[in-house]
mmCIF file as gemmi writes it, N, C-alpha and C atoms, coordinates in Angstrom:
data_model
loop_
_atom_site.group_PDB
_atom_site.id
_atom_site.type_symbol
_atom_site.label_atom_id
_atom_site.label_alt_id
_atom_site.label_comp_id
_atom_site.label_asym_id
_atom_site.label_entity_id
_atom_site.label_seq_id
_atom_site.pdbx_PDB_ins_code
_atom_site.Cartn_x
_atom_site.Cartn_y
_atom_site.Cartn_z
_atom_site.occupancy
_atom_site.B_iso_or_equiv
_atom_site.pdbx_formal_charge
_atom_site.auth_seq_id
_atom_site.auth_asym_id
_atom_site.pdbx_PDB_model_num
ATOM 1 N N . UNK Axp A 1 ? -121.905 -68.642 -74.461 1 0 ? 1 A 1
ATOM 2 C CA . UNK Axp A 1 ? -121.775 -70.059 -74.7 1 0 ? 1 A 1
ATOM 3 C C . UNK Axp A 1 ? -120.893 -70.654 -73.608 1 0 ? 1 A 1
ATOM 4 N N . UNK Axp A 2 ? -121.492 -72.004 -72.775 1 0 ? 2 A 1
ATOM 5 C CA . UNK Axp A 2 ? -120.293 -72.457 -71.947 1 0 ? 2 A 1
ATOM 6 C C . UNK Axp A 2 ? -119.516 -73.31 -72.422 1 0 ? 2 A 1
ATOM 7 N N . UNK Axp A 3 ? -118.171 -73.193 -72.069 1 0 ? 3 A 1
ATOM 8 C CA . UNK Axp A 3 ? -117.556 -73.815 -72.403 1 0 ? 3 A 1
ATOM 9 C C . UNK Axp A 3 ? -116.522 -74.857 -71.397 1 0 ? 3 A 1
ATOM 10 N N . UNK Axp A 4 ? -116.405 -75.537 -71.747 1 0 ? 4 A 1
ATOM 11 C CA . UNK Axp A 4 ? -116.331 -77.278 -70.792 1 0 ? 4 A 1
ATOM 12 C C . UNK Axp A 4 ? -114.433 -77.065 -70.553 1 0 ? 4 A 1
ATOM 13 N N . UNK Axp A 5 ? -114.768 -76.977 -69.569 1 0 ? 5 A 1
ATOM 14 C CA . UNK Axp A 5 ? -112.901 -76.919 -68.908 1 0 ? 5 A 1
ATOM 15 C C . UNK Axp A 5 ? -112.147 -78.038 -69.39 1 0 ? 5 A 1
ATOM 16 N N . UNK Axp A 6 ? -111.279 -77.775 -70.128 1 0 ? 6 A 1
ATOM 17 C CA . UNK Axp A 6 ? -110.245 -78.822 -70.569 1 0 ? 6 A 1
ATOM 18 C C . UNK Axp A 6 ? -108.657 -79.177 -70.749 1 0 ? 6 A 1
ATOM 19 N N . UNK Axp A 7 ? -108.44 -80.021 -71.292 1 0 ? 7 A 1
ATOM 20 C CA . UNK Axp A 7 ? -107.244 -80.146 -70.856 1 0 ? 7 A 1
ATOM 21 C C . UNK Axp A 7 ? -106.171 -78.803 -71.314 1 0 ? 7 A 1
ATOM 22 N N . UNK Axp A 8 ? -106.269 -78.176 -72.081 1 0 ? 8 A 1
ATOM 23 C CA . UNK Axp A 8 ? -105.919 -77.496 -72.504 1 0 ? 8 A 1
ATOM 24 C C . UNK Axp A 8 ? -106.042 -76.057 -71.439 1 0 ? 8 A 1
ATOM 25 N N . UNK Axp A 9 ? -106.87 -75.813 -70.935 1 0 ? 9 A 1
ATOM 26 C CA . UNK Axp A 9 ? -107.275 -74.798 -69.615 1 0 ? 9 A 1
ATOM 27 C C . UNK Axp A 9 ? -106.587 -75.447 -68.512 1 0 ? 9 A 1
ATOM 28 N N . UNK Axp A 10 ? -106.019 -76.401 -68.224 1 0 ? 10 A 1
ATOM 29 C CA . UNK Axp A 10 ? -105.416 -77.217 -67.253 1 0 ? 10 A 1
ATOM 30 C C . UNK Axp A 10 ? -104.447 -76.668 -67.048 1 0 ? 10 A 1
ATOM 31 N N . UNK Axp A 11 ? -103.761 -77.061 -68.254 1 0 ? 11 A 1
ATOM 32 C CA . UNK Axp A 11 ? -102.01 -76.519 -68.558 1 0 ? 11 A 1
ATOM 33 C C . UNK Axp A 11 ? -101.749 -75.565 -68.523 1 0 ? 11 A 1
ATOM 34 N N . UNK Axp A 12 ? -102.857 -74.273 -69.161 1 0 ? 12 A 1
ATOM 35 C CA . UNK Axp A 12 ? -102.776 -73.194 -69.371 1 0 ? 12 A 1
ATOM 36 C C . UNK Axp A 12 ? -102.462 -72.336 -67.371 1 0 ? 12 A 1
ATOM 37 N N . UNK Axp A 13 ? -103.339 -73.208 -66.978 1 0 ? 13 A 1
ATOM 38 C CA . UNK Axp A 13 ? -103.506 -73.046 -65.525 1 0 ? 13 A 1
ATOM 39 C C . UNK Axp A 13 ? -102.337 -72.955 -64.741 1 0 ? 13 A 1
ATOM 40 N N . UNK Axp A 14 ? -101.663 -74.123 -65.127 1 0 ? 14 A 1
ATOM 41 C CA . UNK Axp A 14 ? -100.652 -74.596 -64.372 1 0 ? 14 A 1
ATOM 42 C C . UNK Axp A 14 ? -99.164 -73.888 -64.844 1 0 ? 14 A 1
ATOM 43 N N . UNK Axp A 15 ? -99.167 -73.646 -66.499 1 0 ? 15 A 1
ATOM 44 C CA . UNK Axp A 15 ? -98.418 -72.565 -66.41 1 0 ? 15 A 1
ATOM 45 C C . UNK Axp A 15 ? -98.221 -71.207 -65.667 1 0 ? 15 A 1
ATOM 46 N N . UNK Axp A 16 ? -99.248 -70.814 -66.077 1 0 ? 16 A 1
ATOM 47 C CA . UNK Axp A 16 ? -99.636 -69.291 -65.076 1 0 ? 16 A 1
ATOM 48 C C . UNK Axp A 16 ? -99.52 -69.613 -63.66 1 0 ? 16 A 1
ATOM 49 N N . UNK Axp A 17 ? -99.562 -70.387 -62.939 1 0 ? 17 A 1
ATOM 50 C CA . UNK Axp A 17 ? -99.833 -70.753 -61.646 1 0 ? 17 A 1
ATOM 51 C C . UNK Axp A 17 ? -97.88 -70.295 -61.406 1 0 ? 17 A 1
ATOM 52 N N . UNK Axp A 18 ? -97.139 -71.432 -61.942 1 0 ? 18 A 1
ATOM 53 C CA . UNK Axp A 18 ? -95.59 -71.39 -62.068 1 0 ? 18 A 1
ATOM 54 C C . UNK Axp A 18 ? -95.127 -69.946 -62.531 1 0 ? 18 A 1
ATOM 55 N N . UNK Axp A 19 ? -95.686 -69.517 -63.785 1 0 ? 19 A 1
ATOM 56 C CA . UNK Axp A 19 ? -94.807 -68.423 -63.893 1 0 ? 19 A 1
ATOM 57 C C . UNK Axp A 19 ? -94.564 -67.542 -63.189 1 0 ? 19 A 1
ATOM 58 N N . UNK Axp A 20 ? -95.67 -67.623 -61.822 1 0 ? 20 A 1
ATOM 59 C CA . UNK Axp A 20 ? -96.005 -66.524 -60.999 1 0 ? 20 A 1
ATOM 60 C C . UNK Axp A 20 ? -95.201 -66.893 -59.719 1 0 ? 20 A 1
ATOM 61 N N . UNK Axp A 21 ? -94.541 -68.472 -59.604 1 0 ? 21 A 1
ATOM 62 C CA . UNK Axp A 21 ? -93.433 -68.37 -58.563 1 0 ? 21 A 1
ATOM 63 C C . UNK Axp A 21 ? -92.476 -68.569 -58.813 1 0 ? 21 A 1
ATOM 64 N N . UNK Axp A 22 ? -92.071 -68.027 -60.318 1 0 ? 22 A 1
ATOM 65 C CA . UNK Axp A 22 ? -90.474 -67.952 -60.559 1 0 ? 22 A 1
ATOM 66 C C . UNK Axp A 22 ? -89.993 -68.69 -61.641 1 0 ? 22 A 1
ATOM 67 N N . UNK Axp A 23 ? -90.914 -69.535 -62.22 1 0 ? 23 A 1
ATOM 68 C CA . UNK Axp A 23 ? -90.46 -70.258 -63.397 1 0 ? 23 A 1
ATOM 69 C C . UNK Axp A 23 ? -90.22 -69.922 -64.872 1 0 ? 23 A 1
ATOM 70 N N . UNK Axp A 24 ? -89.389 -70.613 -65.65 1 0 ? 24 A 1
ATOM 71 C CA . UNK Axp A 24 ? -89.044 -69.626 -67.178 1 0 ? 24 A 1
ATOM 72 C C . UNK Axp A 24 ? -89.437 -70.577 -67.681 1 0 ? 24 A 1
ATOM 73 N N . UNK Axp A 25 ? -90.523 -69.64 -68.966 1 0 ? 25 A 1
ATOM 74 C CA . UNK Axp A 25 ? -91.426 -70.923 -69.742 1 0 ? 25 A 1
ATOM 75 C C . UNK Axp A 25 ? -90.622 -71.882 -70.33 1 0 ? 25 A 1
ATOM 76 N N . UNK Axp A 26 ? -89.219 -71.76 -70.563 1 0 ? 26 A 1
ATOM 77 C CA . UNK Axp A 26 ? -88.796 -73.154 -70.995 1 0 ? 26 A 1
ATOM 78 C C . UNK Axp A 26 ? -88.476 -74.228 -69.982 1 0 ? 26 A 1
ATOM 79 N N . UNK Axp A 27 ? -88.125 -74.143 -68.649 1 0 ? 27 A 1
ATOM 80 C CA . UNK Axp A 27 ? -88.292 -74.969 -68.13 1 0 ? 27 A 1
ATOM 81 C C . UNK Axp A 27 ? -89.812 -75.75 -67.79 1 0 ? 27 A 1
ATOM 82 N N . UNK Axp A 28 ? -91.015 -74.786 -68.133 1 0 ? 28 A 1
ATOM 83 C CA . UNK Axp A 28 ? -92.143 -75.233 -67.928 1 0 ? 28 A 1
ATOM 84 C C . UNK Axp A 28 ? -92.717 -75.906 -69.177 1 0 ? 28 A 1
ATOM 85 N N . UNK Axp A 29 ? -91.928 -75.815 -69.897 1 0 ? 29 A 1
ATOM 86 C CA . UNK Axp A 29 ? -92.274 -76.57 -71.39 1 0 ? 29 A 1
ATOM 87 C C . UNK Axp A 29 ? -91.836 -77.735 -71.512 1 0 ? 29 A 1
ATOM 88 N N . UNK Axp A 30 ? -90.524 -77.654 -71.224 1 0 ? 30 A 1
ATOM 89 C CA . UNK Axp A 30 ? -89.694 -79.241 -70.971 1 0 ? 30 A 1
ATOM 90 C C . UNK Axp A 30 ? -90.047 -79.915 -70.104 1 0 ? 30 A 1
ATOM 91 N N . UNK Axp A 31 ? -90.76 -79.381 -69.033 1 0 ? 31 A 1
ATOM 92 C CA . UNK Axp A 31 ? -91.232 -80.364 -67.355 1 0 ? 31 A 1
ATOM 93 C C . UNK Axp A 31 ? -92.887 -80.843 -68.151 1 0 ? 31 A 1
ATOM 94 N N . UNK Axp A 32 ? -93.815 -80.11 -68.81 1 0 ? 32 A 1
ATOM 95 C CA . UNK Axp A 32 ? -94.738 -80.545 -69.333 1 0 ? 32 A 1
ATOM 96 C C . UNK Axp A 32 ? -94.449 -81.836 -70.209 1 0 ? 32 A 1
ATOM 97 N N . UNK Axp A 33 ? -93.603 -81.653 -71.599 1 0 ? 33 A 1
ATOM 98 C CA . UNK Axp A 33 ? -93.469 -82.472 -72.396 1 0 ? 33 A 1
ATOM 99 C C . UNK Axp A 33 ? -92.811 -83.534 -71.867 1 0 ? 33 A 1
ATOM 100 N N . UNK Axp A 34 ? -91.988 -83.555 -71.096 1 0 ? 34 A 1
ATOM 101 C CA . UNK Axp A 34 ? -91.496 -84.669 -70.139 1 0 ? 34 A 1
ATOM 102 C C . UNK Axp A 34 ? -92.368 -85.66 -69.562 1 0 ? 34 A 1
ATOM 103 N N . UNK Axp A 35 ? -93.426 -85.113 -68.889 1 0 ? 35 A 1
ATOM 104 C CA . UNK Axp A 35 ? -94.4 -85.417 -68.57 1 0 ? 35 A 1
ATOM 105 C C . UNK Axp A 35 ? -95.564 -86.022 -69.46 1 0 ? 35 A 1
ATOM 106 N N . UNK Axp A 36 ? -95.303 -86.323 -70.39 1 0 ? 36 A 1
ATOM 107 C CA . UNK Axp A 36 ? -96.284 -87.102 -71.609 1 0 ? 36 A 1
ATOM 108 C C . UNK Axp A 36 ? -96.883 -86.081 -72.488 1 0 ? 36 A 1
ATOM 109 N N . UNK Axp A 37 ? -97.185 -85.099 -72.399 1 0 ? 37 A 1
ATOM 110 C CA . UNK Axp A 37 ? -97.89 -83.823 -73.143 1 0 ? 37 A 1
ATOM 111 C C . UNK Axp A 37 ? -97.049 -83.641 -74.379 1 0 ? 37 A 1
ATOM 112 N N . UNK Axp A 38 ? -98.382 -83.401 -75.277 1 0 ? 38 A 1
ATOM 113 C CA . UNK Axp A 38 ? -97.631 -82.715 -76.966 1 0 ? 38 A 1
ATOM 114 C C . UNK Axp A 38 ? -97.231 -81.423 -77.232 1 0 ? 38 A 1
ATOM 115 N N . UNK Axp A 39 ? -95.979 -81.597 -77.674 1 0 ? 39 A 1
ATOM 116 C CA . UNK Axp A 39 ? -95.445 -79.893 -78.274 1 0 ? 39 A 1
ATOM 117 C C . UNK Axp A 39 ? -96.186 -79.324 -78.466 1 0 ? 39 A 1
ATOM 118 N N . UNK Axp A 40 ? -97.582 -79.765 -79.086 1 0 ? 40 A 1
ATOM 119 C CA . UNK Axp A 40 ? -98.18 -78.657 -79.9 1 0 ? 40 A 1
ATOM 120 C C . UNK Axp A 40 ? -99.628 -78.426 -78.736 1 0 ? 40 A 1
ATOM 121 N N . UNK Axp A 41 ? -99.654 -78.952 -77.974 1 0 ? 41 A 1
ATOM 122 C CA . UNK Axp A 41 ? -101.059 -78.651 -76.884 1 0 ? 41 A 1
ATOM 123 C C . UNK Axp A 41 ? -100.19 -77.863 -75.63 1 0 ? 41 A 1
ATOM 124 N N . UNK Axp A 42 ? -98.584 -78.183 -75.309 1 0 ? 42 A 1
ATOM 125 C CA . UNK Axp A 42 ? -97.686 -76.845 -74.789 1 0 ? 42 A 1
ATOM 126 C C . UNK Axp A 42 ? -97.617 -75.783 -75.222 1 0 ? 42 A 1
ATOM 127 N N . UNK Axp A 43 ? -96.999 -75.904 -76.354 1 0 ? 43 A 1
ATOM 128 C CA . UNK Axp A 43 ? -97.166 -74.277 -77.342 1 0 ? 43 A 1
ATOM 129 C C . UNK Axp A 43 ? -98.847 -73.488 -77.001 1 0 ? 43 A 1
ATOM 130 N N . UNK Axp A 44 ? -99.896 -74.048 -77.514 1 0 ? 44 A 1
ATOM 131 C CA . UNK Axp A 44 ? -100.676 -73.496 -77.682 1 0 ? 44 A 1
ATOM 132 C C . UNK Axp A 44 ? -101.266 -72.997 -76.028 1 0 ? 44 A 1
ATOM 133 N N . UNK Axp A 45 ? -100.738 -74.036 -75.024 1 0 ? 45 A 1
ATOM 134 C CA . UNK Axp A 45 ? -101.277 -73.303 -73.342 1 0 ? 45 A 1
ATOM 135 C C . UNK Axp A 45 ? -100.191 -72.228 -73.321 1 0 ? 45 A 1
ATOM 136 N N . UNK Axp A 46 ? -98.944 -72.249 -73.799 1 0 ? 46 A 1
ATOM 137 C CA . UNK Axp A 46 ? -98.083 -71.033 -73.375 1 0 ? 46 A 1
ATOM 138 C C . UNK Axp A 46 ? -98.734 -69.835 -73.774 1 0 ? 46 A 1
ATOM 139 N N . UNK Axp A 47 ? -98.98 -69.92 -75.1 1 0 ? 47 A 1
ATOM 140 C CA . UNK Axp A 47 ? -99.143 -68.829 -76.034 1 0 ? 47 A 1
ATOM 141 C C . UNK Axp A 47 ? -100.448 -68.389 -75.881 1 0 ? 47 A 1
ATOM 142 N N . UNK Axp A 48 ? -101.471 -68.65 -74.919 1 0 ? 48 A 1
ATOM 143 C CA . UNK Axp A 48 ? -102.707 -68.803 -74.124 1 0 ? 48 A 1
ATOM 144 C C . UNK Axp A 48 ? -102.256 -67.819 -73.475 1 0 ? 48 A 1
ATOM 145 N N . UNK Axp A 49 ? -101.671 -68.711 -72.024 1 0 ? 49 A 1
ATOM 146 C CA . UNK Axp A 49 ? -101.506 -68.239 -70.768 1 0 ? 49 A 1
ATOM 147 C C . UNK Axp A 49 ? -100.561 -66.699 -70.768 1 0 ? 49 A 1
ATOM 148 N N . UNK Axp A 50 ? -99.634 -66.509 -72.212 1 0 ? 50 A 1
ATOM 149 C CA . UNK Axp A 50 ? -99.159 -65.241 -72.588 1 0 ? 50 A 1
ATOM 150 C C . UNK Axp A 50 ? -100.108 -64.22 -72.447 1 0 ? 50 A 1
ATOM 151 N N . UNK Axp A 51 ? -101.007 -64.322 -73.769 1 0 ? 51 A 1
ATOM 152 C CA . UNK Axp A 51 ? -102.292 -63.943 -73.937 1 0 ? 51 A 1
ATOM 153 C C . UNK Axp A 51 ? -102.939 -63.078 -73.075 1 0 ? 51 A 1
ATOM 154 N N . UNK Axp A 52 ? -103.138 -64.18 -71.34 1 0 ? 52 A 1
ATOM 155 C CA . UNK Axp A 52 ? -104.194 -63.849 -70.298 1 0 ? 52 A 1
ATOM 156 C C . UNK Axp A 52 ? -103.252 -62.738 -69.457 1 0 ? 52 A 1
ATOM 157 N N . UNK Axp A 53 ? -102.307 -62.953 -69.292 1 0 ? 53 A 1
ATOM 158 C CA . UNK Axp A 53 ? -101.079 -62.147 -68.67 1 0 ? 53 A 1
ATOM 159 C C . UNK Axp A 53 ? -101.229 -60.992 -69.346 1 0 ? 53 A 1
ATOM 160 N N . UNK Axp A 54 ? -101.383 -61.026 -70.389 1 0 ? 54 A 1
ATOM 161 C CA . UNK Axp A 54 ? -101.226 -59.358 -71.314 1 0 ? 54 A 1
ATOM 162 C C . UNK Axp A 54 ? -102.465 -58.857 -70.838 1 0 ? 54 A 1
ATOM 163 N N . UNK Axp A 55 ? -103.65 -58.875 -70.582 1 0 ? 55 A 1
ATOM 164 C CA . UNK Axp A 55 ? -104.44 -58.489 -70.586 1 0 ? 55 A 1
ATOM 165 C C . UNK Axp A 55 ? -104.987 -57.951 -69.344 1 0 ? 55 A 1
ATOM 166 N N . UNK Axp A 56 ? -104.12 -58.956 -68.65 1 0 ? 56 A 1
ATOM 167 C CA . UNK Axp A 56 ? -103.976 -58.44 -66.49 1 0 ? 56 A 1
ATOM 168 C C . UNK Axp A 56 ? -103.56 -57.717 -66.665 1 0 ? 56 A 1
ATOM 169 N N . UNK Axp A 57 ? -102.124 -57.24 -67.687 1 0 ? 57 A 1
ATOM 170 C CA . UNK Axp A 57 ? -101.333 -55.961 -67.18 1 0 ? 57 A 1
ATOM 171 C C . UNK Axp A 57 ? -101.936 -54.973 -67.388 1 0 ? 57 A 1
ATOM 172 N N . UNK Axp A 58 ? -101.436 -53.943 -66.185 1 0 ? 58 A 1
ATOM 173 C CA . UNK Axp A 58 ? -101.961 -52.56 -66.223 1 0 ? 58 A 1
ATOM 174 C C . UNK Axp A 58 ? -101.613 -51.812 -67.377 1 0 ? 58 A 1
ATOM 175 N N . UNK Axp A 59 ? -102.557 -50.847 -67.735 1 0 ? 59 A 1
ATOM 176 C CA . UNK Axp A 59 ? -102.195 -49.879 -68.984 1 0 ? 59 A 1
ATOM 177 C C . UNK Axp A 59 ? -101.285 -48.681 -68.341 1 0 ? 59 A 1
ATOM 178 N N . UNK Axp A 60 ? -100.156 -48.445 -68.642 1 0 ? 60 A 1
ATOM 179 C CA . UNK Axp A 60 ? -99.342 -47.221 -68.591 1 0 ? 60 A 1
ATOM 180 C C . UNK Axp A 60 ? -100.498 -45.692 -68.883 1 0 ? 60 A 1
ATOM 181 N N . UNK Axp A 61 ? -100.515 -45.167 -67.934 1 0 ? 61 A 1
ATOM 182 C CA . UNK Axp A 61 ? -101.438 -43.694 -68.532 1 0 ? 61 A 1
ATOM 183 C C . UNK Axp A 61 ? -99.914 -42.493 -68.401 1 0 ? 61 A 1
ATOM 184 N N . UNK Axp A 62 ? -98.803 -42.861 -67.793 1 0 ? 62 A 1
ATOM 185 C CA . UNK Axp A 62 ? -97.737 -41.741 -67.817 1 0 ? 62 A 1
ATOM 186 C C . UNK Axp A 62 ? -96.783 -42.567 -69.034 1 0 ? 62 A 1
ATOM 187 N N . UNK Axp A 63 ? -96.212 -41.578 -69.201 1 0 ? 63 A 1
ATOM 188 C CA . UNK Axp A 63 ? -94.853 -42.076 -69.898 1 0 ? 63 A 1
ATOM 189 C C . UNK Axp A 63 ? -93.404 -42.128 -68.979 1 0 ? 63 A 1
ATOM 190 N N . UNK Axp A 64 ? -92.907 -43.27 -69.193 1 0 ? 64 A 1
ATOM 191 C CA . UNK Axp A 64 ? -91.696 -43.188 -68.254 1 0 ? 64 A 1
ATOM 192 C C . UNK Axp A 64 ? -90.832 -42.063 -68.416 1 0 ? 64 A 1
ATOM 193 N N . UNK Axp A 65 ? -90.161 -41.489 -67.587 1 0 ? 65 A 1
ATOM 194 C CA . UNK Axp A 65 ? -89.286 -40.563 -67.84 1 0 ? 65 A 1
ATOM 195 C C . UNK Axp A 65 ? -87.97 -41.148 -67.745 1 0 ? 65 A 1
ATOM 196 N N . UNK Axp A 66 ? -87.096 -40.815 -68.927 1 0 ? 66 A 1
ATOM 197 C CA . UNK Axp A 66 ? -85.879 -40.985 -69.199 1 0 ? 66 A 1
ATOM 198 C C . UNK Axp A 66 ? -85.068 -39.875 -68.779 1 0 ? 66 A 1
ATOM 199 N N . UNK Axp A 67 ? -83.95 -40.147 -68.235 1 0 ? 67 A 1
ATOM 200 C CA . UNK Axp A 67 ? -83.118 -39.289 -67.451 1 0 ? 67 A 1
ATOM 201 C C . UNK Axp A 67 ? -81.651 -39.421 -68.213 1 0 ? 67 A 1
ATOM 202 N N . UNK Axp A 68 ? -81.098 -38.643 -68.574 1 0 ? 68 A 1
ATOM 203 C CA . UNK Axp A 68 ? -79.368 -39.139 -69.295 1 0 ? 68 A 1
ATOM 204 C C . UNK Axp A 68 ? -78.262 -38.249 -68.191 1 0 ? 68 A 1
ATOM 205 N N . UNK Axp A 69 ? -77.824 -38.989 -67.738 1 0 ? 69 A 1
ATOM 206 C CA . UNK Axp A 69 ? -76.097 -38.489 -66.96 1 0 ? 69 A 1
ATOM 207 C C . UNK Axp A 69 ? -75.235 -39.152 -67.351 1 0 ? 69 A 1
ATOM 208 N N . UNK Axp A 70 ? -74.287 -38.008 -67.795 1 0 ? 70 A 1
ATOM 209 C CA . UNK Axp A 70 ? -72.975 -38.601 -68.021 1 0 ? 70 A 1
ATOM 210 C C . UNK Axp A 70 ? -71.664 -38.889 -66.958 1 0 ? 70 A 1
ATOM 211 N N . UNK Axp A 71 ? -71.469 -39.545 -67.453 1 0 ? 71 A 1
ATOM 212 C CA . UNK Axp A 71 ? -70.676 -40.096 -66.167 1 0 ? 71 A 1
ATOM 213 C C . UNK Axp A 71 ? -68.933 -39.892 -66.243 1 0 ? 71 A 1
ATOM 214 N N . UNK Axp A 72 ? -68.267 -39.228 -66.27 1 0 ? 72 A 1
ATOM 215 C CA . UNK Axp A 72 ? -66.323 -39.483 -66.503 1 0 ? 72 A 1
ATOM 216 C C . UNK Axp A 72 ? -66.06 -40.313 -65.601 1 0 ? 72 A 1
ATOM 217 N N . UNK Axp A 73 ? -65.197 -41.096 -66.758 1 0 ? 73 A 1
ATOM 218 C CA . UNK Axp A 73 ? -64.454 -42.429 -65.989 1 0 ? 73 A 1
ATOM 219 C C . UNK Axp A 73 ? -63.164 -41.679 -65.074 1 0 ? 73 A 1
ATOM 220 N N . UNK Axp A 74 ? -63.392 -42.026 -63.976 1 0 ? 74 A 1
ATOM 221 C CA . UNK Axp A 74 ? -61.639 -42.014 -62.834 1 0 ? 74 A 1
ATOM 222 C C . UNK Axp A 74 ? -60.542 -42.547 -63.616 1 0 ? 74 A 1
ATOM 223 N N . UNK Axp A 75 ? -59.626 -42.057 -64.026 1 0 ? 75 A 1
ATOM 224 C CA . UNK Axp A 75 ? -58.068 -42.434 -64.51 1 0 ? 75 A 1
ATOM 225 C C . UNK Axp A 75 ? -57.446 -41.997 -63.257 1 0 ? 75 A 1
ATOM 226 N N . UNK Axp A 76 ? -56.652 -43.185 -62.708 1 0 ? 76 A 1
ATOM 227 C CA . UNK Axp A 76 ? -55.351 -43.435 -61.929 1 0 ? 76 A 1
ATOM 228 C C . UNK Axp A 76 ? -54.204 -43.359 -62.456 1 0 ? 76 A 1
ATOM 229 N N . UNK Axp A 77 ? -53.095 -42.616 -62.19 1 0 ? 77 A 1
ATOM 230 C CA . UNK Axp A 77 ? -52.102 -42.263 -62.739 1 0 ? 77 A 1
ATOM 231 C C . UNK Axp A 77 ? -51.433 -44.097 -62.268 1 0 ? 77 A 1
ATOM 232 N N . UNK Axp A 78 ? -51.134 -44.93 -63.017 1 0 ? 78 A 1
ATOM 233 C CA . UNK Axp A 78 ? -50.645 -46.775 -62.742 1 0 ? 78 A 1
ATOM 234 C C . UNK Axp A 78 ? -49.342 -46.582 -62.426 1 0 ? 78 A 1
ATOM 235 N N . UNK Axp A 79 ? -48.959 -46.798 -61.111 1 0 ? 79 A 1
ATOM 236 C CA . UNK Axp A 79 ? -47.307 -47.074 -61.034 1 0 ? 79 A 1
ATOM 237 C C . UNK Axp A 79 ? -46.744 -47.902 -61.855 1 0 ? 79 A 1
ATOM 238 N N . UNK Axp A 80 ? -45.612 -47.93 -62.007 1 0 ? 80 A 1
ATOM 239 C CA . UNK Axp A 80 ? -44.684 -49.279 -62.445 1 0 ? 80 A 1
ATOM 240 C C . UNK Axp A 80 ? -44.215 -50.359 -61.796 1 0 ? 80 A 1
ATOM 241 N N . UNK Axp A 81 ? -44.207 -51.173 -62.142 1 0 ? 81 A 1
ATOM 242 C CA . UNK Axp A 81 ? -43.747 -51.874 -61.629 1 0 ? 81 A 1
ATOM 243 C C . UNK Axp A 81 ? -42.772 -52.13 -60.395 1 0 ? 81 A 1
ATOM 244 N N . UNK Axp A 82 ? -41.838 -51.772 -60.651 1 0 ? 82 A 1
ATOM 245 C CA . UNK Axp A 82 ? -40.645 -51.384 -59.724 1 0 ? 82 A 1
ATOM 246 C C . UNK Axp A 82 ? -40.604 -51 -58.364 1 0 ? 82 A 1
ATOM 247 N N . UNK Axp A 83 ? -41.999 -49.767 -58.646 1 0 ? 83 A 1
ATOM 248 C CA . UNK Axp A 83 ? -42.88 -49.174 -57.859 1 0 ? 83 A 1
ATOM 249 C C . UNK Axp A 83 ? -43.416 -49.286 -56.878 1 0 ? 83 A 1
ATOM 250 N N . UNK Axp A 84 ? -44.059 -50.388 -57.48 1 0 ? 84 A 1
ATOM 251 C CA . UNK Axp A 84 ? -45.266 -51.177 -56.545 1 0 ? 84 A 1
ATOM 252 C C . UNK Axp A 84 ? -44.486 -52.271 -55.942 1 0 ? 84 A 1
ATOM 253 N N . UNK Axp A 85 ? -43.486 -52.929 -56.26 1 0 ? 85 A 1
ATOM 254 C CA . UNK Axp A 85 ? -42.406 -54.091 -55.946 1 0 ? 85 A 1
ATOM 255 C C . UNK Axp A 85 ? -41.934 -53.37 -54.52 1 0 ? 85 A 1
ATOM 256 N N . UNK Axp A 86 ? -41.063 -52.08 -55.013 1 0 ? 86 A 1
ATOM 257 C CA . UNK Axp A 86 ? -40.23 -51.516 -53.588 1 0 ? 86 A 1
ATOM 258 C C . UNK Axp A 86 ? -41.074 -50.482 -53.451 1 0 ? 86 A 1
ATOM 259 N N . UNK Axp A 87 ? -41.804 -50.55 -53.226 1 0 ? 87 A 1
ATOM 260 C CA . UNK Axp A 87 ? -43.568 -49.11 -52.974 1 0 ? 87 A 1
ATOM 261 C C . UNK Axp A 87 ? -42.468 -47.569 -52.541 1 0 ? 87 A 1
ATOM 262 N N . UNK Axp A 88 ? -42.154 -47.347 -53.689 1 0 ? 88 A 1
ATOM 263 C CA . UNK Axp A 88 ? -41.6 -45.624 -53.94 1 0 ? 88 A 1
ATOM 264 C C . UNK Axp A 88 ? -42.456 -45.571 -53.996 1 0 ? 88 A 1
């Protein structure tokens, strides 16, 4: 079935377009609605353009490997005061 490009594919567009040079969907939500657009035709291009993003991403076929090192913290023996004043 075709379906007729709309405003709603616009936004969706133009989100994805931004998120991809650095933008955080809330600033792209507030610059939309600013812009005359309804909360609820934003929400629904975010939660779209989420959507299309999930579905680009690649599927993991390894599992990450987790690595644990422990680390000891350095203790400095702290002069006193006095110390550090007339550097004994």
């Amino acid at each position: 079935m075709y379906r007729q490009k709309g405003l709603l594919d616009d936004i969706t567009a133009y989100i994805k377009k931004n998120l991809k040079k650095g933008y955080t969907q809330e600033s792209l939500r507030w610059a939309l609605i600013n812009q005359g657009y309804s909360k609820i035709e934003v929400e629904k291009a975010i939660k779209l353009a989420d959507e299309e993003f999930a579905q680009e991403a690649p599927i993991l076929k390894t599992k990450p490997e987790i690595k644990y090192e422990v680390v000891e913290p350095k203790h400095e023996a702290k002069k006193s005061f006095w110390k550090r004043l007339f550097g004994r």
